[in-house]
py3Dmol code that shows the C-alpha trace and the ligand (Angstrom):
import py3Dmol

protein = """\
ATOM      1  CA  UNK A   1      -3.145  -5.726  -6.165  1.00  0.00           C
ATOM      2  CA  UNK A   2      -2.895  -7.175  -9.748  1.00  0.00           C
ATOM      3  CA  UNK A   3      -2.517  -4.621 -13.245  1.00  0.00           C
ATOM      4  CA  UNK A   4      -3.909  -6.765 -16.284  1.00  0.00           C
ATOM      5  CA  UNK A   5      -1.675  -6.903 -19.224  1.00  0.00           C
ATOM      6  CA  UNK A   6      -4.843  -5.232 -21.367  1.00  0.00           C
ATOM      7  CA  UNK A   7      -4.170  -1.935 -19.191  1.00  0.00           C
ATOM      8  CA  UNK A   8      -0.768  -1.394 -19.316  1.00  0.00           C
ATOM      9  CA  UNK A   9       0.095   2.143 -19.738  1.00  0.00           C
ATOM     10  CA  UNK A  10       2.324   3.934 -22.026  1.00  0.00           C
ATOM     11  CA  UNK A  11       4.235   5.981 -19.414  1.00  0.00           C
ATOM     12  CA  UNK A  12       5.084   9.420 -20.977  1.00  0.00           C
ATOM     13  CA  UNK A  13       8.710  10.335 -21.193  1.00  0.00           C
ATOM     14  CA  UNK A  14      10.404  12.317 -18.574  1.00  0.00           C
ATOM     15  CA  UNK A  15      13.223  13.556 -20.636  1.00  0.00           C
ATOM     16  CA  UNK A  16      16.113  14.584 -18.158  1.00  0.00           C
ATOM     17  CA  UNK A  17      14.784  13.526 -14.829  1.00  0.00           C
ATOM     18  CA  UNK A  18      17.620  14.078 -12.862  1.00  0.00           C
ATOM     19  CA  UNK A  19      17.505  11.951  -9.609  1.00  0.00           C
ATOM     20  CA  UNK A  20      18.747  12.902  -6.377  1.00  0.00           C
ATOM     21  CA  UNK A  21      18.677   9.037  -4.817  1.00  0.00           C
ATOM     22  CA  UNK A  22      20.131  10.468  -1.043  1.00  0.00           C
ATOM     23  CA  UNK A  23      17.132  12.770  -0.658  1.00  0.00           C
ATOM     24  CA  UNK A  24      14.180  10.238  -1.282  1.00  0.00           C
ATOM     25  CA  UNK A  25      14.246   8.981   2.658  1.00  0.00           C
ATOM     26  CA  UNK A  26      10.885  11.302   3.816  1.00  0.00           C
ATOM     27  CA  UNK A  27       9.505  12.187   6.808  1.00  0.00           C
ATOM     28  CA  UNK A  28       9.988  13.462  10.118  1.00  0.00           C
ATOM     29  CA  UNK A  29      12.835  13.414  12.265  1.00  0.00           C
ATOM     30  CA  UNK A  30      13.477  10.558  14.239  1.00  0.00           C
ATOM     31  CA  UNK A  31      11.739  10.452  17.896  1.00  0.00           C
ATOM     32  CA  UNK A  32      13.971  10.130  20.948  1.00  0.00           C
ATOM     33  CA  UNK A  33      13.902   5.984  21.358  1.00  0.00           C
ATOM     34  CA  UNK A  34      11.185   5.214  23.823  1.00  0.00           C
ATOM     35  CA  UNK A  35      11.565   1.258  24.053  1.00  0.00           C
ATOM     36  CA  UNK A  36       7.741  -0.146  25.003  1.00  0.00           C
ATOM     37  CA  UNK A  37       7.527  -0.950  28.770  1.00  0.00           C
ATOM     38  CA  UNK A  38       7.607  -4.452  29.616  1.00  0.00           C
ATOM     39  CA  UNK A  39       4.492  -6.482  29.294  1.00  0.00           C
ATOM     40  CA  UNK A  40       3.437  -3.648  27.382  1.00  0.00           C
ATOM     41  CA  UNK A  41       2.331  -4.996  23.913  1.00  0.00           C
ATOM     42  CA  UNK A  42       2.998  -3.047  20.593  1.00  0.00           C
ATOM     43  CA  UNK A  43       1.379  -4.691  17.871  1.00  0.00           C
ATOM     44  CA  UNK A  44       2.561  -3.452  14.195  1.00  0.00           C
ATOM     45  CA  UNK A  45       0.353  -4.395  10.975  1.00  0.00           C
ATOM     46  CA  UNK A  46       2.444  -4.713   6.904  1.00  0.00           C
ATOM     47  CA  UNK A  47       0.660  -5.049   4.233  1.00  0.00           C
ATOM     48  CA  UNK A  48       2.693  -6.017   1.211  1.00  0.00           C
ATOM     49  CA  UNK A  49       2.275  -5.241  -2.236  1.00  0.00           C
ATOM     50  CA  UNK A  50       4.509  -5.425  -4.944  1.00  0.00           C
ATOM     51  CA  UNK A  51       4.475  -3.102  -8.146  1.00  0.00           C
ATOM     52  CA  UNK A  52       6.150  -0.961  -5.664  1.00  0.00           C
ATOM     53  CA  UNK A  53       9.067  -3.086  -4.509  1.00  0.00           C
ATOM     54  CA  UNK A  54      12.766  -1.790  -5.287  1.00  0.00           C
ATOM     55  CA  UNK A  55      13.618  -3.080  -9.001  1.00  0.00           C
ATOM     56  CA  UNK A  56       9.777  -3.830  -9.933  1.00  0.00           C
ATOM     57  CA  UNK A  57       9.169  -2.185 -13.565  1.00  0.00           C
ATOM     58  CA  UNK A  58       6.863  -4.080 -15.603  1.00  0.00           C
ATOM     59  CA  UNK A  59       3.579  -6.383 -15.237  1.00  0.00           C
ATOM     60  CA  UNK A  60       5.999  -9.662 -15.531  1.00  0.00           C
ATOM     61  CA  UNK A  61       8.071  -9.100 -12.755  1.00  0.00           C
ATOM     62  CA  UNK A  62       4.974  -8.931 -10.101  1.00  0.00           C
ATOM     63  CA  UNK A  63       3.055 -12.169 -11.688  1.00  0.00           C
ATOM     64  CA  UNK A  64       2.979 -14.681 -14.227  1.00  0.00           C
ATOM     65  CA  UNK A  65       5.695 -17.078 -16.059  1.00  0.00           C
ATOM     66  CA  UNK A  66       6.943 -14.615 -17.955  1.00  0.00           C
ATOM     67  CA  UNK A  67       9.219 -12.830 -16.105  1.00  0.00           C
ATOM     68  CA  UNK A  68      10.878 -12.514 -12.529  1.00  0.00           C
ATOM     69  CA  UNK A  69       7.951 -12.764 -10.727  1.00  0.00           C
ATOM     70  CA  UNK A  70      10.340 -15.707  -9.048  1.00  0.00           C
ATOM     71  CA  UNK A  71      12.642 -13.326  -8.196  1.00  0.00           C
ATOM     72  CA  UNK A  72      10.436 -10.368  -6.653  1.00  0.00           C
ATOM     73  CA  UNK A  73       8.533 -12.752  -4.535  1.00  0.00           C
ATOM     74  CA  UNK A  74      11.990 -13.497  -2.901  1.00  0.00           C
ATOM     75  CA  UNK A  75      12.213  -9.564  -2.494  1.00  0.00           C
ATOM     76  CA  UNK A  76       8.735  -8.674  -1.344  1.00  0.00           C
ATOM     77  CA  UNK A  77       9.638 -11.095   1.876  1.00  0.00           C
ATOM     78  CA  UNK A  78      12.614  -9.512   2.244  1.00  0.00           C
ATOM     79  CA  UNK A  79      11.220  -6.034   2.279  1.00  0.00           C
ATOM     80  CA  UNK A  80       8.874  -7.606   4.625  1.00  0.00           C
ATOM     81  CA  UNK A  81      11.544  -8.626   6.864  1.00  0.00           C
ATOM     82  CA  UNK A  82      13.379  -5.444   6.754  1.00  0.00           C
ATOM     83  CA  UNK A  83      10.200  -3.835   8.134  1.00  0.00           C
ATOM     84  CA  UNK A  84       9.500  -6.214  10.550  1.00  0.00           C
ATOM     85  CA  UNK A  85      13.067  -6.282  11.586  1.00  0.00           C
ATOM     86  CA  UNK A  86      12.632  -2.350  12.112  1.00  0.00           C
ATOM     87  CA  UNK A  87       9.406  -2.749  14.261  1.00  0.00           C
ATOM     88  CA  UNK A  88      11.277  -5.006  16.218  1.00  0.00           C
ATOM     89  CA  UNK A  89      13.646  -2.765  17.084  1.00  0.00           C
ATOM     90  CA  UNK A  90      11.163  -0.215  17.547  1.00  0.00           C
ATOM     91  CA  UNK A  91       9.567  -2.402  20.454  1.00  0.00           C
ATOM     92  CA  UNK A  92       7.239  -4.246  18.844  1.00  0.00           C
ATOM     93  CA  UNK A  93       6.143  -7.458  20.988  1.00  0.00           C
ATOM     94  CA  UNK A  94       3.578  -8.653  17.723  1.00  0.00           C
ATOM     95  CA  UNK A  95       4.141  -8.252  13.820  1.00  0.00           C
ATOM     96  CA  UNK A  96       1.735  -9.176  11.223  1.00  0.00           C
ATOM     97  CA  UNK A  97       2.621  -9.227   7.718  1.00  0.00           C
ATOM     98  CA  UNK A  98      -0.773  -9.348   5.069  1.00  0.00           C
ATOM     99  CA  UNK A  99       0.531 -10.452   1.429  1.00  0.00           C
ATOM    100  CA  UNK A 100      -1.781  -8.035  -0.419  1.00  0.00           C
ATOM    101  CA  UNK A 101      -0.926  -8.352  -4.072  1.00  0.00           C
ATOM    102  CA  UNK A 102      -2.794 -10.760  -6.457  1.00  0.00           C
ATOM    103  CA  UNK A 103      -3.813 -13.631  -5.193  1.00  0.00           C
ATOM    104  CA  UNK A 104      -2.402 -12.667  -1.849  1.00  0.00           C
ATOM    105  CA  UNK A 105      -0.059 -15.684  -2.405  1.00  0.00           C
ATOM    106  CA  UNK A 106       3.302 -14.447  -2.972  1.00  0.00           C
ATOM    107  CA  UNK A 107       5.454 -14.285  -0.238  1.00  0.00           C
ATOM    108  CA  UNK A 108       6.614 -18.023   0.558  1.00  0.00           C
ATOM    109  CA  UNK A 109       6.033 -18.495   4.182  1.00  0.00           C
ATOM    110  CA  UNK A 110       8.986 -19.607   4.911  1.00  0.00           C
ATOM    111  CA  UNK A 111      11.077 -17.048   3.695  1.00  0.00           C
ATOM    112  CA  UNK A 112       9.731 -14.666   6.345  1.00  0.00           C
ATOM    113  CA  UNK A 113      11.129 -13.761   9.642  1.00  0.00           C
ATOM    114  CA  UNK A 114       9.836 -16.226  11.922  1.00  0.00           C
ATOM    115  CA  UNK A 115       8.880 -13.355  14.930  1.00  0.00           C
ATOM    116  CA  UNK A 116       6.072 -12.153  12.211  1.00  0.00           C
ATOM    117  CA  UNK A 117       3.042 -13.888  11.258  1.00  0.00           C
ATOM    118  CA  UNK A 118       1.937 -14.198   7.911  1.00  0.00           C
ATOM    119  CA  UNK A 119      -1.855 -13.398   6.530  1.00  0.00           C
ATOM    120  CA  UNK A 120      -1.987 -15.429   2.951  1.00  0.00           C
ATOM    121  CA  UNK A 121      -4.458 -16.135   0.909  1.00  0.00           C
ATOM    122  CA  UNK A 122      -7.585 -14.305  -0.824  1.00  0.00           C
ATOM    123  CA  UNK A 123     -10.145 -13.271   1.910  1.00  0.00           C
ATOM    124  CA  UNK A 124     -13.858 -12.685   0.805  1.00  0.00           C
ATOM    125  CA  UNK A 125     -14.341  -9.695   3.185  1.00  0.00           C
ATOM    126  CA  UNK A 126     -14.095  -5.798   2.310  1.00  0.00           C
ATOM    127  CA  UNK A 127     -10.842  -5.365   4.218  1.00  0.00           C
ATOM    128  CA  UNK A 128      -8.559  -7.064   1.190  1.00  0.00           C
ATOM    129  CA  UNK A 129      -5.389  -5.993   1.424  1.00  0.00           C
ATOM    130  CA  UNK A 130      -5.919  -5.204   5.340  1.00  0.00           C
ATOM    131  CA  UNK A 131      -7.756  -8.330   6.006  1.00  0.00           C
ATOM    132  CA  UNK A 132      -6.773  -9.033  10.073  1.00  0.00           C
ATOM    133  CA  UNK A 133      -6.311  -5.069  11.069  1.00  0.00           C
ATOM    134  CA  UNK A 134      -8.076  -4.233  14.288  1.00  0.00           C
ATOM    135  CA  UNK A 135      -7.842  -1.785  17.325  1.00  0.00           C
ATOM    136  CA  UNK A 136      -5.668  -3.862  18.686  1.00  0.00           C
ATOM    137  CA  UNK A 137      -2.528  -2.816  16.657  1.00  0.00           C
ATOM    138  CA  UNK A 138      -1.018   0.623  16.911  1.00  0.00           C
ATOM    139  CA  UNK A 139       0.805   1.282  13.369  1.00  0.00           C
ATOM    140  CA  UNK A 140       0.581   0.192   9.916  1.00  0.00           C
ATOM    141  CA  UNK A 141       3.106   0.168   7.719  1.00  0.00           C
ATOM    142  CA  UNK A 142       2.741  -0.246   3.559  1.00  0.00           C
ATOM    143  CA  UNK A 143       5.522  -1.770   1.722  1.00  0.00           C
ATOM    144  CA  UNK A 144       5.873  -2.379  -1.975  1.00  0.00           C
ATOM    145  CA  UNK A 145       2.661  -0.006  -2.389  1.00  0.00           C
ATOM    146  CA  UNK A 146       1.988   2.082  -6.049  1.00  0.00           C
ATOM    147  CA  UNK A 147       0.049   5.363  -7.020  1.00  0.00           C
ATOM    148  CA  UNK A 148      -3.789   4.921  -7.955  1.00  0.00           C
ATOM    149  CA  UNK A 149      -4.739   4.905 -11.626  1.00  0.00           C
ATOM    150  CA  UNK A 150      -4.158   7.358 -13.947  1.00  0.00           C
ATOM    151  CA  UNK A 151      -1.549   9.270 -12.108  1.00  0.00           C
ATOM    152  CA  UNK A 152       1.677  10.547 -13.944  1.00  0.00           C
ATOM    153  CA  UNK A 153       4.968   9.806 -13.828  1.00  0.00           C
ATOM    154  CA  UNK A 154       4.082   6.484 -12.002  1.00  0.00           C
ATOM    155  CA  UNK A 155       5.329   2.679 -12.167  1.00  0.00           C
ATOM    156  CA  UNK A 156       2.867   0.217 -12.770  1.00  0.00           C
ATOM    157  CA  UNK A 157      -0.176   2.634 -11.734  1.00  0.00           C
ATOM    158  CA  UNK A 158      -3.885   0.934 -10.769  1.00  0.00           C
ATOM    159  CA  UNK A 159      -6.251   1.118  -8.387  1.00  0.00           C
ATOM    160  CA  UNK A 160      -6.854  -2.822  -7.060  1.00  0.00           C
ATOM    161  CA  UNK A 161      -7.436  -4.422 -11.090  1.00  0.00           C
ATOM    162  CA  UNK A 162      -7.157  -2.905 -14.563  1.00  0.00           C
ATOM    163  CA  UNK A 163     -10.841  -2.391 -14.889  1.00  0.00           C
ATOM    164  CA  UNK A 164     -11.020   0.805 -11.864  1.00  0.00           C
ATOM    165  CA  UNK A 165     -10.713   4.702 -13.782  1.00  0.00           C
ATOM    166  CA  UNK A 166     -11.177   6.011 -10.565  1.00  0.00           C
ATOM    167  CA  UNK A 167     -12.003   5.341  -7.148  1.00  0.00           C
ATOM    168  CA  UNK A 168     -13.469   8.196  -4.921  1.00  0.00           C
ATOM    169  CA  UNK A 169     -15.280   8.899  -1.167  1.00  0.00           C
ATOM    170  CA  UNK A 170     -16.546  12.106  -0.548  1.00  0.00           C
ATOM    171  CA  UNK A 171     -15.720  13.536  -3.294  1.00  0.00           C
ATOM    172  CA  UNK A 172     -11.923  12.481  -2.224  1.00  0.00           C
ATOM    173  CA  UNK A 173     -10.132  10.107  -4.900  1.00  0.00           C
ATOM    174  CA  UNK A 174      -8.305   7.499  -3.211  1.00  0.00           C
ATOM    175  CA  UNK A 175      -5.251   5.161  -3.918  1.00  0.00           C
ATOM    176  CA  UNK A 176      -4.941   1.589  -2.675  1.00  0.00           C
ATOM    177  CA  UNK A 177      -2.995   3.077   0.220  1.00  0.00           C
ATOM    178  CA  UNK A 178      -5.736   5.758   0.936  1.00  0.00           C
ATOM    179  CA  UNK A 179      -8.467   3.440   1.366  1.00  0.00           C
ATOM    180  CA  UNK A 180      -6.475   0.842   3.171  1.00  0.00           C
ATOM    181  CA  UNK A 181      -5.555   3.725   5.726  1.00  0.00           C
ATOM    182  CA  UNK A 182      -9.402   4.218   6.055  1.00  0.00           C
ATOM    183  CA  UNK A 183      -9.787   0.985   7.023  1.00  0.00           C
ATOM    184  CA  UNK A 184      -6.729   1.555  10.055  1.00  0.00           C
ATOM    185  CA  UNK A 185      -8.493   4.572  10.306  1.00  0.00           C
ATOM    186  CA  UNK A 186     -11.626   2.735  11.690  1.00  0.00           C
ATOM    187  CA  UNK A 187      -9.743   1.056  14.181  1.00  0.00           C
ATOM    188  CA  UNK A 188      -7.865   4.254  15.244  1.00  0.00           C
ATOM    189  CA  UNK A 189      -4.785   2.659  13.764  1.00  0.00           C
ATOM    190  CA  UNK A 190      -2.340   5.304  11.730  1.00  0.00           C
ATOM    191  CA  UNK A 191      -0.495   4.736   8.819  1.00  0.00           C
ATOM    192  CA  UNK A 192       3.116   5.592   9.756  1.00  0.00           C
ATOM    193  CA  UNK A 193       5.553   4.046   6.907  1.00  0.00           C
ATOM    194  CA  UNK A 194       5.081   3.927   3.062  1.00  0.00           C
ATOM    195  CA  UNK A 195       7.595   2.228   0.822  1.00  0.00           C
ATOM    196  CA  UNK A 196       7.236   2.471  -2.995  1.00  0.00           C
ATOM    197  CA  UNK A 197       8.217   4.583  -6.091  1.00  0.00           C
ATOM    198  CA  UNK A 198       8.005   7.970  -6.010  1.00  0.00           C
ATOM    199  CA  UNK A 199       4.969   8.752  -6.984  1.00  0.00           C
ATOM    200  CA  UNK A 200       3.081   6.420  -4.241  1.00  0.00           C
ATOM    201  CA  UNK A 201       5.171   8.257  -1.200  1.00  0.00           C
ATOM    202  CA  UNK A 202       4.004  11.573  -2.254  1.00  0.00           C
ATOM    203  CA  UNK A 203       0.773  10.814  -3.034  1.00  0.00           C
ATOM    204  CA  UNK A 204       0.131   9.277   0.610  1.00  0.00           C
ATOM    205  CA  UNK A 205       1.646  12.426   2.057  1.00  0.00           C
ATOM    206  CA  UNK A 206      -0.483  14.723  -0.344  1.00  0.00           C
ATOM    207  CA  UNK A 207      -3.927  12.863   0.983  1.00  0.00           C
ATOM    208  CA  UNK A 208      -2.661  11.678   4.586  1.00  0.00           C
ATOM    209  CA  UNK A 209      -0.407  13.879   5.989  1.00  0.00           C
ATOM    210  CA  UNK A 210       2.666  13.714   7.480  1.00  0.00           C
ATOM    211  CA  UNK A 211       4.194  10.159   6.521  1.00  0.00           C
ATOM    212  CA  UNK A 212       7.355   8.426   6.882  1.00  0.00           C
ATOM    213  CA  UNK A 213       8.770   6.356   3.848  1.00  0.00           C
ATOM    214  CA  UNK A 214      11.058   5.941   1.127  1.00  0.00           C
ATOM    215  CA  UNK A 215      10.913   6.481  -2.388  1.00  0.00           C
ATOM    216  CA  UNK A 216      12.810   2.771  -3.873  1.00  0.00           C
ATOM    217  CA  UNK A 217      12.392   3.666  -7.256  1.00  0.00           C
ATOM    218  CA  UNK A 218      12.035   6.825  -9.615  1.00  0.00           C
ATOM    219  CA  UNK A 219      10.189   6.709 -13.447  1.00  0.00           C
ATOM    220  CA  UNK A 220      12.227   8.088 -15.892  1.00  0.00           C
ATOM    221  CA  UNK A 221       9.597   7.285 -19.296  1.00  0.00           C
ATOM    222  CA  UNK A 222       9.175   3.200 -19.002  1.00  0.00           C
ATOM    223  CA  UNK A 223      12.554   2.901 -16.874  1.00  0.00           C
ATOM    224  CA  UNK A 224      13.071   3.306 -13.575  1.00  0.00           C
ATOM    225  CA  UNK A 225      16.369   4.415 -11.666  1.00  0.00           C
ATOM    226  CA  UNK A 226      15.789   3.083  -8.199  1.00  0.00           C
ATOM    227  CA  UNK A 227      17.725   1.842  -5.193  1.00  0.00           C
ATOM    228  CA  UNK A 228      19.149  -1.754  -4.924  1.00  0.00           C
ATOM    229  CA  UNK A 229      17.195  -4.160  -3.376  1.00  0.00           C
ATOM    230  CA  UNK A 230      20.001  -4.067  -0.263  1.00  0.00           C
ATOM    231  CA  UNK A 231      20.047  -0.234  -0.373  1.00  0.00           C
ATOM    232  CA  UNK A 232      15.530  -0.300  -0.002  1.00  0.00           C
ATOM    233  CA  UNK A 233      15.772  -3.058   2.931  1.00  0.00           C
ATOM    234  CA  UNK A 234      18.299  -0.604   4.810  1.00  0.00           C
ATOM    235  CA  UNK A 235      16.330   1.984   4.288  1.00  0.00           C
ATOM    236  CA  UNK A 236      13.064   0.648   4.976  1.00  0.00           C
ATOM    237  CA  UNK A 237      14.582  -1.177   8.137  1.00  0.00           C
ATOM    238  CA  UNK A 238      15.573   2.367   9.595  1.00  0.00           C
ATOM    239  CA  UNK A 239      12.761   4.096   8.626  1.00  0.00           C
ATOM    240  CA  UNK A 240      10.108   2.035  10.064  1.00  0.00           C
ATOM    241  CA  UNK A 241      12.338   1.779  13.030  1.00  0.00           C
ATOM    242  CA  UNK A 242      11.940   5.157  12.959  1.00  0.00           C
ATOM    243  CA  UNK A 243       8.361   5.524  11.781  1.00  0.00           C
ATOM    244  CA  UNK A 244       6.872   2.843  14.674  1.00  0.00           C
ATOM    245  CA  UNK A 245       8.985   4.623  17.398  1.00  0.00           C
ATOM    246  CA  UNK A 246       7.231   8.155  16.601  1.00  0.00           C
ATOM    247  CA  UNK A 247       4.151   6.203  15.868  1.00  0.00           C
ATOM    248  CA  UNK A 248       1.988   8.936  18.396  1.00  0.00           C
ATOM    249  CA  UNK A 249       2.931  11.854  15.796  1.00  0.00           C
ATOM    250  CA  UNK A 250       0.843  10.035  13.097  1.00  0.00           C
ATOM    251  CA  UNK A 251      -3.246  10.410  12.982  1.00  0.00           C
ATOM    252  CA  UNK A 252      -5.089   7.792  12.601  1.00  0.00           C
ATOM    253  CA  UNK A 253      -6.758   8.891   8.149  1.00  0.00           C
ATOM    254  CA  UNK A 254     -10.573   9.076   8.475  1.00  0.00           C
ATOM    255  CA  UNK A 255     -13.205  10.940   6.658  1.00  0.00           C
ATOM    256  CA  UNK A 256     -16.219  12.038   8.041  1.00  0.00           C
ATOM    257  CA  UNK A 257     -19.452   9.979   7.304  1.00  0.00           C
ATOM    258  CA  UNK A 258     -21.512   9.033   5.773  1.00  0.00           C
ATOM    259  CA  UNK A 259     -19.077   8.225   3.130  1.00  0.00           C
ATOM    260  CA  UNK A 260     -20.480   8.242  -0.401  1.00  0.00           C
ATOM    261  CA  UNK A 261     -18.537   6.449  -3.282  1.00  0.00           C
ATOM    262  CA  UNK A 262     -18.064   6.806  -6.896  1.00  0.00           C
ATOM    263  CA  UNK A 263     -16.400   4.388  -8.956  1.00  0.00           C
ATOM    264  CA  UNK A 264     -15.849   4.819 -12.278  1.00  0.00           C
ATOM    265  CA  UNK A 265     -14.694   1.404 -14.354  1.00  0.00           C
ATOM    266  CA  UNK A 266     -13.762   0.806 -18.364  1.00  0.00           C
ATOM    267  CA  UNK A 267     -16.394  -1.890 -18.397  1.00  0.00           C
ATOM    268  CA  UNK A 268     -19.545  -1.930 -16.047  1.00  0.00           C
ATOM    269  CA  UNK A 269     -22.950  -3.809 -15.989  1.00  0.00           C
ATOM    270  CA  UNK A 270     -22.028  -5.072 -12.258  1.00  0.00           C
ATOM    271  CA  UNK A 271     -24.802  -4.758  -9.669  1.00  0.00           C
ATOM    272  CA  UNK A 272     -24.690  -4.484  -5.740  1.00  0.00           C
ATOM    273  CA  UNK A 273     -27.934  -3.796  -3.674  1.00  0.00           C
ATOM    274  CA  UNK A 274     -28.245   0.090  -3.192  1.00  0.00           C
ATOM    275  CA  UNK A 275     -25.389   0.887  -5.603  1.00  0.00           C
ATOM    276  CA  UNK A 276     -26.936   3.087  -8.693  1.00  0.00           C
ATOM    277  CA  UNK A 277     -25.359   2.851 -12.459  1.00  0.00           C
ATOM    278  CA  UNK A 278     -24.930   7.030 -12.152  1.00  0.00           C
ATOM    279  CA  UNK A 279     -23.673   6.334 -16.070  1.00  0.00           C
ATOM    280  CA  UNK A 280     -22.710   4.009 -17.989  1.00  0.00           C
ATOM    281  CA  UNK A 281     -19.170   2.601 -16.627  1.00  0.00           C
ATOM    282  CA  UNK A 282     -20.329   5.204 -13.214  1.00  0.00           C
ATOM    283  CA  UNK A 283     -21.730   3.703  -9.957  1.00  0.00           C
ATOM    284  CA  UNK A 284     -22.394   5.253  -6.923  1.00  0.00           C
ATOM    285  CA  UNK A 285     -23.437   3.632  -3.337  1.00  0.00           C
ATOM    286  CA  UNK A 286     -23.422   5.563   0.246  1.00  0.00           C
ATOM    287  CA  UNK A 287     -23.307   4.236   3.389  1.00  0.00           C
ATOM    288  CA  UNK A 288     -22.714   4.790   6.987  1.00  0.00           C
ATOM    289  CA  UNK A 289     -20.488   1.739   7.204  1.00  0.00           C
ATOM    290  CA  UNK A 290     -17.207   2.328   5.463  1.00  0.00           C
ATOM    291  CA  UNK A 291     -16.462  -1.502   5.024  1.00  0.00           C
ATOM    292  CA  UNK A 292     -19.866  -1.709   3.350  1.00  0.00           C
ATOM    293  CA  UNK A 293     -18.510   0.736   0.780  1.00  0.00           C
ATOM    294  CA  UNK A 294     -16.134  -0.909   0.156  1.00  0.00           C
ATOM    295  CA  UNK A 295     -18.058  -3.971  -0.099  1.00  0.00           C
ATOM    296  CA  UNK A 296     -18.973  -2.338  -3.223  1.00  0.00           C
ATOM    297  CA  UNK A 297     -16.403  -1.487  -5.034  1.00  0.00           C
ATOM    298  CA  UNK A 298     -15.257  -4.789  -4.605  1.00  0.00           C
ATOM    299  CA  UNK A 299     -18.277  -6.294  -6.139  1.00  0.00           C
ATOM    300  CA  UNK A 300     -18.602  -3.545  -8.718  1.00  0.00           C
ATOM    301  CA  UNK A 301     -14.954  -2.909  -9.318  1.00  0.00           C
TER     302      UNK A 301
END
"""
ligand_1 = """\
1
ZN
Zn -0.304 -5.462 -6.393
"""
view = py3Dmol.view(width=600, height=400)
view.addModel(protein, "pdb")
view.setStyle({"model": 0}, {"cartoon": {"style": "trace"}})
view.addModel(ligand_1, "xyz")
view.setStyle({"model": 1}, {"stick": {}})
view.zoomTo()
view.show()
C-alpha cells in the first residue's frame, strides 16, 4: 500500500549493524520435487507490493515524480516474474499476479511474464491487496511486502496509508501481510513465500509460522544494505520454487471467530454501521464475517 509523505518516520540509528547477506534466505529445507500430475491444476496467487522490493528506501522511489518510482515499477514486475517463474517450475498450471501497492497500478502489463495474469487496478471490495484469491488456488506468495506501523528497525513501515497506528483482531496486531494471509486463510489457502526487508520476513514468521522468504534488504538508520535487484530475483525465483513445491508443510493463518477489531488512526471522525468510536482516534467493530471487518477498517482506516 501507499506511506504519505506527512508520516514518514525518522528511523533510529542502528550503529554497527553488521550484515550477514548469505544467511537472510529463510525457511525450511527444500521438499523432494513432486512435479503436479498431469491435468492436475496448481493454481499460485502474488500479491505485489513495493516498499519492500530489493533497493526500495524512501517514499519517492515507490510513487510520485520525484524519484525512481520509474525505475522500481520496472523491478516490482520483475520480482513478479522471478516468482512466477519459480511457481512454474514448481508445477504450477495457473499464476496470478495482484499489483497491491497504491493505486494498484504499477506494474506495466506488459512487462510481465505472459504465463501469469495480471489483477490491476483499485477494487472497491474488502479483499484489497488479495482482490481475486479463492479456494481455488493452493499457495500465496507476498513479494515486495513491509512490516506494519510502528515497528523498529523497518524500511518504509505502515499499515495500508499513513493515517493507521495500529491495526488489531483478537487482540492480535496485524501487518499488511497478516491480514492478507487471513483472507487466504478463509479460502484454506497458505501463505508459503514472503519477500521483503528484514523486518517484514520475521515478522510474518513471528505471527504465521513457519514461512519461506528472503530478506532483500537490511536497515542500517535511514540506509539500507540489501541485495541487488539480480541477486533478490535469484533468490526469490528459488525460493518460491521451493516454497510452492513444499506448499502442504504450510497452514493455511486463521483466527478463531468471531473476530473483533481495533483500529487505532492519527485522525478519526470516520463512521461505519456497527463500528463504535472506543476513543477518540479508537474504533472498534466485531463480526462473524472476517471480510466484513475488514470492510471496516477500510472505511474507517
Ligand atoms: Zn505499498
Amino acid at each position: 500500500m501507499s506511506l504519505s509523505v506527512t508520516t514518514r518516520r525518522t528511523w533510529c540509528a542502528l550503529a554497527g549493524a553488521a550484515l550477514a547477506l548469505s544467511s537472510l534466505c529463510v525457511g525450511p529445507l527444500a521438499a523432494q520435487p513432486r512435479p503436479a500430475r498431469a491435468g492436475t491444476p496448481l493454481k499460485v496467487f502474488i500479491s505485489v507490493d513495493m516498499e519492500g522490493l530489493a533497493g526500495v528506501v524512501t517514499n519517492g522511489d515507490v510513487g510520485g515524480t520525484a524519484g525512481d518510482y520509474q525505475y522500481f515499477r520496472k523491478i516490482a514486475a520483475q520480482e513478479a516474474n522471478a516468482a512466477i517463474e519459480g511457481a512454474i517450475r514448481a508445477g504450477a498450471t495457473e499464476v496470478l499476479v495482484r499489483d497491491s501497492h497504491g493505486s494498484k497500478q504499477n506494474i506495466l502489463p506488459g512487462d510481465l511474464d505472459p504465463r501469469a495474469r495480471l489483477l490491476r487496478g483499485a477494487s472497491t471490495g474488502p479483499k484489497n491487496m488479495m482482490e481475486g484469491i479463492d479456494s481455488s488456488f493452493a499457495a500465496v506468495v507476498f513479494i515486495g511486502y513491509h512490516a506494519k506501523a510502528g515497528t523498529p528497525n523497518a524500511i518504509l513501515a505502515h499499515t495500508s496509508n499513513g493515517n493507521v497506528v495500529d491495526f488489531s483482531i483478537n487482540g492480535v496486531s496485524l501487518p499488511e501481510g497478516g491480514y492478507n494471509a487471513l483472507v487466504a486463510g478463509l479460502y484454506g489457502v497458505p501463505v508459503v513465500f514472503v519477500a521483503g526487508d528484514r523486518a517484514v520476513v520475521d515478522q510474518l514468521r513471528g505471527l504465521l509460522g513457519t514461512v519461506d522468504g528472503v530478506a532483500v534488504k537490511e536497515e542500517i538508520g535511514t540506509a539500507i544494505n540489501g541485495l541487488s535487484p539480480q541477486a533478490a530475483q535469484d533468490a526469490i525465483r528459488t525460493g518460491v520454487e521451493r516454497a510452492v513445491r513444499a506448499r502442504a508443510r504450510y497452514r493455511p493463518y486463521a483466527l478463531t471467530p468471531p473476530y473483533a477489531m481495533v483500529l487505532a488512526v492519527r485522525q478519526g471522525g470516520k463512521s461505519f454501521e456497527g463500528a463504535v468510536a472506543a476513543s477518540p482516534g479508537t474504533y472498534t467493530f466485531t463480526s462473524p464475517d472476517l471480510l466484513r471487518v475488514l470492510a471496516a477498517f477500510n472505511a474507517l482506516k
